[in-house]
Residue, then its C-alpha position, 0 to 999 in steps of 0.5 A: x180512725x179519722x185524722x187531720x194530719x197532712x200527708x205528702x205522696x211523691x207519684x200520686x197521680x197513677x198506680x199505687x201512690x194514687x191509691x195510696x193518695x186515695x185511702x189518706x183521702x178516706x181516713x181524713x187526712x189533709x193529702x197532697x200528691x206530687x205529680x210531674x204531670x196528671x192531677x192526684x185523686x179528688x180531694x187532693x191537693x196537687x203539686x208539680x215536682x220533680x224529685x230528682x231536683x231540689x229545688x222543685x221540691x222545696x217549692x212544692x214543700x212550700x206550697x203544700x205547708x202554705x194550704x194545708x200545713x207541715x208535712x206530718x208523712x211523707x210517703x216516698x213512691x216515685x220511681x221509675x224502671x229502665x230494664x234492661x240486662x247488665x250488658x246492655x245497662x248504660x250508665x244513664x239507664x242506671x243512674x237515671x233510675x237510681x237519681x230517681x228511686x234512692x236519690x229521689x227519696x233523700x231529697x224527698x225525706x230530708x225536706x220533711x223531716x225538718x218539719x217532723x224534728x219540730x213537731x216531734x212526730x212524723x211518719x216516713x214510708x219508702x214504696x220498695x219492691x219484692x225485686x229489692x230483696x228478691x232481685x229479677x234479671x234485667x233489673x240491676x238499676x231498679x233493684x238496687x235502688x230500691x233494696x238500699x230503701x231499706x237502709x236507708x230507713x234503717x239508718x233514720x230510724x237509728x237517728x231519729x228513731x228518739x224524736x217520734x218518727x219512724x221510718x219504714x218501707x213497704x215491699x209490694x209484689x205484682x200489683x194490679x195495674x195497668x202494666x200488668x194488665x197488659x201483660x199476654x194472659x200466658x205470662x201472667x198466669x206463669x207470675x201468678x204460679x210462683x205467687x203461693x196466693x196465685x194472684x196479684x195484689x190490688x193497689x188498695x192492699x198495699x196503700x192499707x198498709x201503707x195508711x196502717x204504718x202512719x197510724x198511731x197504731x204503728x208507732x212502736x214500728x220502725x226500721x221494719x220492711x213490709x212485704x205486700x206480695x202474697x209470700x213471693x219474696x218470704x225471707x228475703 
């Protein structure tokens, strides 16, 4: 089904939230993509923006709703990893990445939202983590930031849940991506035993989903977390 709203993608310019970017593209989207560096996919417009500062935000809020209107999705996929084991975890290891992972979506989602509450619809999607729910040792920082994703959309959706937004977070497992790719043949074949469908996902079966939640199809939908890791995560 083709669309013409528009759709912002925080960390759109590599990994997942360029295949995010990529399959908006395909579905008709208007697609913008904020990027500290890089360009988004063809057929998007790219804005500078750090998300762990506001008022760069705003500015590229600004720029996106000049060239292709309000922001009608926002999905919130930034994020950053500095692992590390709880011992040896510095203060700045931990609140960089949870300034950057949670922070970064308060900023991120409470800019969109003003426009969503005028429209009376809006799609908010948060990219969380098989680890948030799971939990991996050397990840407290990450983990963390990423398992209060989940409360967070909950809590939107409680507030504006009756205004024609929904808000909902996807938890993929291990994706195939560069990182992973570099990984010694012998490590990834232990990860891909204990994944009950012995294998990685790709970057485009998570951004399916991700396309899936911010149809018309996916209305009734919120508050809801998605795990895209091949049943690594079931029941957490």
């Amino acid at each position: 089904m083709s669309t013409d709203r528009v759709v912002l993608v925080t960390g759109g310019n590599r990994g997942i939230g360029r295949a995010i970017a990529e399959r908006f593209v395909a579905a008709g989207y208007k697609t913008a993509v904020t990027a500290r560096s890089g360009e988004g996919p063809e057929g998007t417009l790219t804005v500078r923006a750090d998300v762990t500062d506001a008022a760069s935000l705003d500015a590229a809020f600004a720029e996106v709703e000049r060239e292709l209107g309000p922001v009608e999705v926002v999905v919130a996929n930034a994020g950053i990893t500095k692992d590390t084991l709880l011992l040896r975890m510095s203060e700045e290891d931990f609140d960089s990445v949870v300034s950057t992972n949670l922070g970064g979506t308060f900023r991120v989602v409470k800019r969109a939202s003003k426009g969503m509450l005028r429209a009376k619809w809006g799609r908010v999607i948060l990219i969380s983590s098989v680890v948030g729910l799971y939990g991996s040792a050397g990840q407290i920082n990450y983990s963390s930031s990423k398992a209060a994703l989940v409360g967070f959309a909950r809590s939107l959706t409680r507030e504006l849940g009756a205004r024609g937004i929904t808000a909902n977070v996807v938890a993929p497992g291990f994706i195939e991506t560069d990182m992973t790719a570099a990984l010694p043949d012998e490590t990834q074949a232990e990860y891909k035993r204990s994944i009950p469908a012995g294998r990685f996902a790709t970057a485009d079966e998570v951004a399916g989903v991700v396309t899936w939640l911010a149809s018309d199809d996916a209305a009734y939908i919120s508050g809801a977390v998605i795990p895209v890791d091949g049943g690594l995560g079931m029941g957490h």
